[in-house]
N, C-alpha and C positions, 0 to 999 in steps of 0.2 A: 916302655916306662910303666910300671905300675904304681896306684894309684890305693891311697889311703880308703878305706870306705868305712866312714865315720861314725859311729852306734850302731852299725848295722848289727842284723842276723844272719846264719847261716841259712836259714828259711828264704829268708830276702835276698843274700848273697846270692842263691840257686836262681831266684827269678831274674835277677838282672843280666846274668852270666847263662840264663837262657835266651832272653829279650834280645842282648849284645855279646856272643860271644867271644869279639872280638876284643874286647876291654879286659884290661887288664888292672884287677885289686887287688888287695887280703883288707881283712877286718881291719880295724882299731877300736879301741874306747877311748869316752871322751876322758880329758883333761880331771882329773880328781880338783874336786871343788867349782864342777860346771853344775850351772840349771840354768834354766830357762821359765820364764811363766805367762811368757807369751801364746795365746792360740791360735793366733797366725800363721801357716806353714810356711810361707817365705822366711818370715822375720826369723824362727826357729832355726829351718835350714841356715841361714845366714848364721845365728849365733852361732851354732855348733860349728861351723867350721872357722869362723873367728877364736874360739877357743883354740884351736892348737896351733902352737907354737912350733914345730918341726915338722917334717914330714908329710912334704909336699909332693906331687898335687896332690889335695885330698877334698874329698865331699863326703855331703850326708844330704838325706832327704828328711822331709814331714810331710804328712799328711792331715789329712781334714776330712771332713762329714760337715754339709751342708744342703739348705732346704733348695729349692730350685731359685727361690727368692735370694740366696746369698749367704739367708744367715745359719752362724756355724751349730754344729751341734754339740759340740766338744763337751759344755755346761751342762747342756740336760743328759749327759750319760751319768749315771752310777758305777762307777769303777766298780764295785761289788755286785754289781747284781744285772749285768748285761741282757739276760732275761727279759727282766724287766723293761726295760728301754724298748728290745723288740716289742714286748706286744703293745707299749703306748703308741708306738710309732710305724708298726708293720705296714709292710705295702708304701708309705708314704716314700712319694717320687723324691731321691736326693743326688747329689752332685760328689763324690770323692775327689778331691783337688789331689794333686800332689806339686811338690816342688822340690826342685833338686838342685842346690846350691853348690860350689865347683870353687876351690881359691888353689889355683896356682904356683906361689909362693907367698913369702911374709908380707911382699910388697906390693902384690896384684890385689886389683880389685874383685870379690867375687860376684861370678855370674850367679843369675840363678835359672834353670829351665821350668818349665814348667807342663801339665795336661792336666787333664780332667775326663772324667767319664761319669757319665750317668746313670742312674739304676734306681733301687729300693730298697729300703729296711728289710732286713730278713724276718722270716715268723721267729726265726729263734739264731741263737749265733750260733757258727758252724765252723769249723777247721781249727786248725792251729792258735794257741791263746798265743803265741810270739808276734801274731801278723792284725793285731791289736782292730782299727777299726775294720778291715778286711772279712773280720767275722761276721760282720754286721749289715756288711753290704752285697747286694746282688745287683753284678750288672747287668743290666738292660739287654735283653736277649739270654739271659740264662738263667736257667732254672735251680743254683747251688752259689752259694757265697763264692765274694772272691778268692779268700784264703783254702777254699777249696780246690779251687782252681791252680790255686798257684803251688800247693801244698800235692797236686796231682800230676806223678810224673811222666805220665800221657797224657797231659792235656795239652794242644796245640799251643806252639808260642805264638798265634794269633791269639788266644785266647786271656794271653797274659800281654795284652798289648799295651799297656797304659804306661807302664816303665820304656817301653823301648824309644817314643820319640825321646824324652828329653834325657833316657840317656846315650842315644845316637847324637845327638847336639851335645853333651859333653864330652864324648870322645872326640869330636873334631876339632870342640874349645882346646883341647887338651894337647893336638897334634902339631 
């Protein structure tokens, strides 16, 4: 069965289908006349895949940037000027969430999986603009953004480990 994957990127695509190679996607885009203004990543993951109306199973994920205390960082980024952001915030200990919301069909309820990994603000952003907060973050025990990592086709798929639990928990929701 293959499986819808919902605003994804080909960048993103690559990491999951490293993480799981066993899962089986293609892309989609969302729905013409979808948003969202929530910065919750669950609540987000859920909307997006409530938007689509055919073309099931299908999921999408979000992501987060938050302090070790919980709260999000989403606000104090500068879309234009990411720069910036690292040096107010460099070195500071934060949490990258992810959620990965999974619906089924029109009638099932959606799950959502979820991880987190830990790390810090980067001195500067790094890798790929498509892999949005991943620039910004370094996890914990590495010396290079995550979007570096995930953007590096030698890097160990331990290394990109934050997608594989929950989407190894969505392929079995899925089986």
């Amino acid at each position: 069965m293959t499986a819808r994957f919902v605003d994804g990127t080909e960048l993103r695509a690559t990491e999951v289908r490293r993480a799981v190679p066993e899962l089986r996607f293609e892309l989609a885009g969302l729905p013409a006349g979808y948003s969202t203004s929530t910065p919750e990543p669950e609540q987000c993951a859920r909307d997006m895949v409530m938007a689509v109306d055919d073309g099931f199973p299908c999921f999408a994920e979000a992501t987060d940037l938050v302090t070790m205390e919980g709260n999000s960082l989403r606000l104090d980024l500068d879309s234009e000027n990411e720069s910036r952001f690292c040096r107010w915030l460099r070195e500071t200990p934060v949490r990258l969430i992810l959620c990965v919301a999974l619906r089924t069909s029109a009638a099932a309820p959606v799950q959502v999986f979820r991880a987190s990994c830990d790390g810090r603000i980067a001195d500067k952003p790094a890798g790929p603009r498509a892999l949005g907060w991943d620039r910004l973050f370094v996890p914990a025990g590495f010396d290079v953004t995550y979007a570096e990592l995930v953007a590096d086709p030698a890097a160990a798929v331990d290394a990109i480990g934050l997608r594989a639990g929950p989407y190894r928990a969505l392929l079995a929701a899925m089986a």
